[in-house]
C-alpha positions in Angstrom: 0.0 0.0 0.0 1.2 3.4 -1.1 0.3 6.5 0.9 1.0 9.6 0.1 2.0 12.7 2.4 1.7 16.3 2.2 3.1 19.2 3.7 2.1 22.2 3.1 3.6 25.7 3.5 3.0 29.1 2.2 5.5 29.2 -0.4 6.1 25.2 -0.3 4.7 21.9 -0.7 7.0 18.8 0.5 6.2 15.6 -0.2 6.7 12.0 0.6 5.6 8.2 -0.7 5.5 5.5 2.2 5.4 1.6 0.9 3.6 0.4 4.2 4.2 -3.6 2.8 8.3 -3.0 2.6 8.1 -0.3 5.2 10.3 2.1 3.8 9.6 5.9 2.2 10.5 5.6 -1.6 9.9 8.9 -3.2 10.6 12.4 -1.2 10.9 15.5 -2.4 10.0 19.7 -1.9 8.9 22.1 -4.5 10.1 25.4 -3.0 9.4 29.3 -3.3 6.2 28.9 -4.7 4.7 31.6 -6.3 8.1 33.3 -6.5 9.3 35.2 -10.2 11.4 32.0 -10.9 9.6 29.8 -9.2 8.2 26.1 -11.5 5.2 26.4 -9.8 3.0 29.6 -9.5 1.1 28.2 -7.2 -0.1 25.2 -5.0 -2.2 23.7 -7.5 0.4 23.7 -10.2 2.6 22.5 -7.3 0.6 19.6 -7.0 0.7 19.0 -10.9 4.8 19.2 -10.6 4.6 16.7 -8.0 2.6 14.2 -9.7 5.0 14.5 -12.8 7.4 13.4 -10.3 6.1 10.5 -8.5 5.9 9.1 -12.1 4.6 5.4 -12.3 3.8 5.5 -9.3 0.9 8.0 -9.4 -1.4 5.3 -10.4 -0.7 3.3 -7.2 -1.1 5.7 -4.4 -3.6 4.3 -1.9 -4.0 7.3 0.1 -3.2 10.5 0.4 -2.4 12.3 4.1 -2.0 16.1 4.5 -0.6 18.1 7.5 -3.3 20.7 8.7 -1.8 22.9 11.0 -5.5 24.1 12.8 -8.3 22.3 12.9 -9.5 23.9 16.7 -11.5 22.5 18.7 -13.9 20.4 16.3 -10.8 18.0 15.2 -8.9 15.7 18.1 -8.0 12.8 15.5 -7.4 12.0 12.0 -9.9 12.2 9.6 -10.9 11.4 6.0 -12.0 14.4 4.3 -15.2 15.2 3.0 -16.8 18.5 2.2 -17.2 19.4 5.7 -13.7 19.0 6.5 -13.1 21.2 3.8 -15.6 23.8 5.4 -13.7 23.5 8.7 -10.2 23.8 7.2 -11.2 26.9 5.8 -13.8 28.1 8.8 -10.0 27.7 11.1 -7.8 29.7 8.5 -8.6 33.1 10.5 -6.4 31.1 13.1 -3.7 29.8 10.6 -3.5 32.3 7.8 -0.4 31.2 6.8 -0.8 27.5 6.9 -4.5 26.5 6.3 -5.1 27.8 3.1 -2.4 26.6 1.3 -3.1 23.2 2.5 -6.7 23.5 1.2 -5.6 24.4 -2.1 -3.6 21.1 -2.6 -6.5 19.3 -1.4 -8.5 21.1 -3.8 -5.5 19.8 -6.4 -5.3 16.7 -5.2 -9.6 15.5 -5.5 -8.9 16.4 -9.1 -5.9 14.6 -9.4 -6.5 11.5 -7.0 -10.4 11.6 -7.8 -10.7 8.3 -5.8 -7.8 8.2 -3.8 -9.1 8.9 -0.5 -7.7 12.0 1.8 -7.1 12.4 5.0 -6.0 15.2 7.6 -3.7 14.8 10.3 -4.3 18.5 12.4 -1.5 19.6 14.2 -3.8 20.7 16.9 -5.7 17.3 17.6 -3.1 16.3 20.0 -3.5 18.8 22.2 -7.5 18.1 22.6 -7.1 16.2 25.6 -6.1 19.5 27.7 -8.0 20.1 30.3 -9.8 23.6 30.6 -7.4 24.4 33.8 -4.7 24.1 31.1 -6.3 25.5 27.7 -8.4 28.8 29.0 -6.8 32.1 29.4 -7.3 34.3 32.4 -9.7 36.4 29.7 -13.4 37.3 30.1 -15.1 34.4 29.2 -17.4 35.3 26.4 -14.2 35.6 24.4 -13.7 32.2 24.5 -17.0 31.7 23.6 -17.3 34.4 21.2 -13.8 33.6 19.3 -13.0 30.3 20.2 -9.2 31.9 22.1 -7.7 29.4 24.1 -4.3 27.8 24.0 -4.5 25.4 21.5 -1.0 24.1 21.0 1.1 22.8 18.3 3.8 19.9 16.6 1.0 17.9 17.9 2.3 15.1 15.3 5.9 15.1 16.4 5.2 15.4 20.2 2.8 12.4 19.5 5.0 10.5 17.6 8.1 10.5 19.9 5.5 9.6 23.1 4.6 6.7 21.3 8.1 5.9 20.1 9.2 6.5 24.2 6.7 4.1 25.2 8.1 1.4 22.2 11.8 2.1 23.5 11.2 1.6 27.3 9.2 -1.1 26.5 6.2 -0.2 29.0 2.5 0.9 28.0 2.2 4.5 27.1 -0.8 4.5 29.0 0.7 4.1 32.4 4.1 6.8 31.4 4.4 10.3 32.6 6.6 12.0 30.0 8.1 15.7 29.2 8.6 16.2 25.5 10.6 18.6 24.2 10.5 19.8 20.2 13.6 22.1 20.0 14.2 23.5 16.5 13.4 27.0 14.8 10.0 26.7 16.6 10.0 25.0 20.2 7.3 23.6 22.2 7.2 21.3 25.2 4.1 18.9 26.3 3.5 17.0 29.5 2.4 13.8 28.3 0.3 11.5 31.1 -0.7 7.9 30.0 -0.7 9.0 26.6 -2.6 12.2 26.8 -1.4 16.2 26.5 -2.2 17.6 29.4 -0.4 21.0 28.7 1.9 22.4 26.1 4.0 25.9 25.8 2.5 27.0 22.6 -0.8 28.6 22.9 -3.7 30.1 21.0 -0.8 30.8 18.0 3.0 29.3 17.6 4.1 32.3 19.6 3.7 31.3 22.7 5.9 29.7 25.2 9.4 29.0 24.5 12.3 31.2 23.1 12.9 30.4 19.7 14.8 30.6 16.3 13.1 34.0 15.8 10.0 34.1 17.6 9.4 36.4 21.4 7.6 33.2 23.4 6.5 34.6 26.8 6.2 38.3 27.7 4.3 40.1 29.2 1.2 41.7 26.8 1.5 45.3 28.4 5.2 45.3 26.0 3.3 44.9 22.8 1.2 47.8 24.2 4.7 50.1 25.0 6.5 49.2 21.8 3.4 50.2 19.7 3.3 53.5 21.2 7.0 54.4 22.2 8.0 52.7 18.7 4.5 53.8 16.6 4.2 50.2 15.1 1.3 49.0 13.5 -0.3 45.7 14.7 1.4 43.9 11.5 4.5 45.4 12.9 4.3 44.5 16.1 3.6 40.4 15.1 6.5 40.7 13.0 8.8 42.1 15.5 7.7 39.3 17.8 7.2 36.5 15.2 10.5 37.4 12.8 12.7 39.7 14.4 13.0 38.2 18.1 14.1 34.9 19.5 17.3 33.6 19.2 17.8 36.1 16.7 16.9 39.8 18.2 18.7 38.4 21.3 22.0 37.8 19.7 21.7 40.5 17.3 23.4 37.5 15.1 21.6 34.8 13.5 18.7 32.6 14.8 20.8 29.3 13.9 21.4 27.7 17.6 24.7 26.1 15.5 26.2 29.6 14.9 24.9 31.2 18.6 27.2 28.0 19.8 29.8 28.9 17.8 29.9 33.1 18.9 29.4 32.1 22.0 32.9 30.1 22.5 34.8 32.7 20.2 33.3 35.2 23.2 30.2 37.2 22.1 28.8 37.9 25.1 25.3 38.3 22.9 25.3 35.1 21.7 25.8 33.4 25.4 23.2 35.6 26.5 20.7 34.0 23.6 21.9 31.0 25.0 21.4 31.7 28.3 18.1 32.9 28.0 16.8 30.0 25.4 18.1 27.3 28.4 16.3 29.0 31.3 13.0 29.4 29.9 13.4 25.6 28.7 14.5 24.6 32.2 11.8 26.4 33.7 8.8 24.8 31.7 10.2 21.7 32.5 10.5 22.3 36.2 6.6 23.3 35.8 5.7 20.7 33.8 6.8 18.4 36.2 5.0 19.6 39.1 2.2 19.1 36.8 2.4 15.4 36.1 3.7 15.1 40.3 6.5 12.2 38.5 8.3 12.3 35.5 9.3 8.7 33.8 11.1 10.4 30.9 12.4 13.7 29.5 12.4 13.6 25.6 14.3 15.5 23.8 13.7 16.1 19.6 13.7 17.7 16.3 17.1 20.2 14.7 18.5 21.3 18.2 16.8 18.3 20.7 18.2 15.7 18.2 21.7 17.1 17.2 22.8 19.3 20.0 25.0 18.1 23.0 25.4 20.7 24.3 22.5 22.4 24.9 21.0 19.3 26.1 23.7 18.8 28.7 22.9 22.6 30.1 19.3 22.1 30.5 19.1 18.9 32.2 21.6 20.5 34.5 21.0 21.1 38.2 17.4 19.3 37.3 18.3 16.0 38.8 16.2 16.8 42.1 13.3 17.7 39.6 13.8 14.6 37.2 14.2 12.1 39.4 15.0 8.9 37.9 13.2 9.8 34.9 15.1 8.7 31.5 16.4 11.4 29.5 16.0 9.9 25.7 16.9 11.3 22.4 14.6 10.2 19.9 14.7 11.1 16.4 11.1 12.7 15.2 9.6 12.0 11.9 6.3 13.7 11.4 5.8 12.6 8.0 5.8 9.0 9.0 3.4 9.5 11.9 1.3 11.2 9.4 1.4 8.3 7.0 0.5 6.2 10.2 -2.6 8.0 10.9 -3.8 7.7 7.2 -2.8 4.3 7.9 -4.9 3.7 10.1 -7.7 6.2 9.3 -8.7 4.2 6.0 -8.2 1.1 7.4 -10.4 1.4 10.4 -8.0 -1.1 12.1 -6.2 0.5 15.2 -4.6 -2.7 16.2 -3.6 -4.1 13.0 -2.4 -0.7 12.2 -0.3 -0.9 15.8 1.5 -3.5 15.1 2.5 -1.8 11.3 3.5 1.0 13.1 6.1 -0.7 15.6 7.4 -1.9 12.6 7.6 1.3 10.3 9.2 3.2 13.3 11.8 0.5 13.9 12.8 1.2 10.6 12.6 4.7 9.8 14.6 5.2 13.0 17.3 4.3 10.9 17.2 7.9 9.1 20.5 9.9 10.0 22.6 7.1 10.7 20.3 6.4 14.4 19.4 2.9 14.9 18.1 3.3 17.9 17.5 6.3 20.4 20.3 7.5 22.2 20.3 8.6 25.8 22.5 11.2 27.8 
């Protein structure tokens, strides 16, 4: 069985073919700067035709098609095949994910004319984060704003965060039902999740990605009165002031230098005393949600760490888990390689086939395997 995945973003659509009988990915690929003056593709839908010109032979063969949807709110806390009210909600939630959501409904759009009966299914980044309990989710608002506008903390990299619990739970061989775990997706964008017996029962990104951690370029906490100052002491418009937050903070605006955590390391030993305070700051605020997070879940059986700078980073692991022993316990720190395209292909897997514990057993499988991407048989620990 072939399934197809789809990621899409607002000036890209990447792409990748899963073999679910030889468990292995056979065709990947990204069409990029879409829409762009030398760009092959104008937009998503000739994206899509560029892709299908690419996959080749296989076209014909494709079982099932699975697309990333970064929102789907509250209505969507699993997987679903889509139908024309899927396609309603996808674009009822794109006021929350302008950037995101309708790109991805124009490849579907691409896709039902070009897979007319390949079925489609979308894994919502947000459906993870469903099981969050209103303590955790509502903010200290007026209430009819909730009700009026749906604003709560919603939380994303639902996909990664649930793939590496359920890789965790495969790797210390115990039921993810009875683990407490702390996982931490540390890349350009960073979120953390407490995870108990299998549910998220809080994460660090709210009602939008901004929320929460430091990141490659994004503010993460602070306190609202600042946007309130800077538009008035710097006379910024509200698109200024998200971009100042969303683009021109983080990692970046801290270090005045770059928002690569590679190249802050790098300053940082040759001396810049910006860089280490990037460092510094990105850490703490890490160290800090973990030290909540764990007074949260009252027992921690494993800290997870993942993605660009959880995965390939030493270093910065070393400094976080730091001085945390009394909070960690005896909890397993674990490095486990994420692969949100696979766990998307999973839940296609499994949408279509109806059979979760058939679809299980595949998936122990399939991870086993894919694990072996960048040279990692296995996860490591520190």
């Amino acid at each position: 069985m072939l399934i197809l995945v789809l990621n899409s973003g607002s000036s890209s659509l990447k792409y990748q073919l899963f073999d679910i009988e030889k468990k292995a990915a056979v065709v990947k690929g990204l069409i990029e700067r879409i829409g762009g003056r030398a760009a092959k593709a104008k937009s998503h839908t000739e994206a899509v035709q560029l892709m299908v010109e690419q996959l080749g032979d296989r076209y014909g063969a494709i079982a099932a098609i699975g697309h990333r949807v970064v929102h789907g709110a509250e209505e969507f806390n699993k997987a679903v095949i889509i139908n024309g009210r899927v396609i309603k909600a996808i674009r009822r939630y794109s006021v929350l994910a302008p950037l995101h959501n309708p790109p991805a409904l124009s490849v579907i759009r691409a896709c039902k004319k070009k897979f007319a009966r390949t079925p489609q299914v979308a894994v919502f980044d947000t459906a993870f984060h469903q099981t969050m309990p209103q303590g955790a989710y509502l903010y200290g608002l007026p209430f009819r704003l909730y009700e009026k506008y749906k604003i709560r903390r919603y939380g994303f990299h639902g996909t990664s965060h649930k793939f590496i619990a359920r890789r965790a739970g495969y790797v210390l061989k115990r039921p993810l039902n009875k683990l407490r775990l702390i996982t931490c997706h540390l890349g350009n964008g960073c979120s953390i999740t407490a995870i108990k017996f299998g549910k998220s029962i809080d994460t660090s990104m709210g009602f939008t990605p901004l929320e929460g951690l430091v990141m490659g370029t994004r503010s993460g906490d602070l306190d609202p009165a600042i946007v309130f100052f800077l538009m008035e002491r710097e006379r910024l418009s509200a698109k200024e002031a998200s971009d100042l937050l969303n683009k021109k903070s983080g990692l970046l605006g801290l270090s005045g230098l770059t928002n690569d955590m590679r190249d802050i390391i790098k300053a940082s030993r040759r001396g810049s005393k910006r860089a280490r305070i990037a460092l510094d700051v990105f850490v703490y605020r890490i160290k800090k949600y973990i030290g909540a997070y764990a007074a949260v879940l009252g027992k921690i059986d494993a800290l997870v760490f993942t993605a660009g700078i959880g995965e390939n980073q030493p270093y910065v692991r070393r400094r976080i888990i730091q001085g945390l022993r009394g909070v960690l316990g005896d909890a397993k720190i674990l490095v486990i390689p994420t692969n949100e395209e696979l766990e998307i292909a999973l839940e296609t897997y499994e949408c279509i086939t109806a059979k979760p514990q058939n679809a299980a057993k595949t998936r122990n499988f399939l991870i086993s395997k894919f694990l072996r991407f960048r040279g990692n048989s296995a996860p490591s620990r520190l």
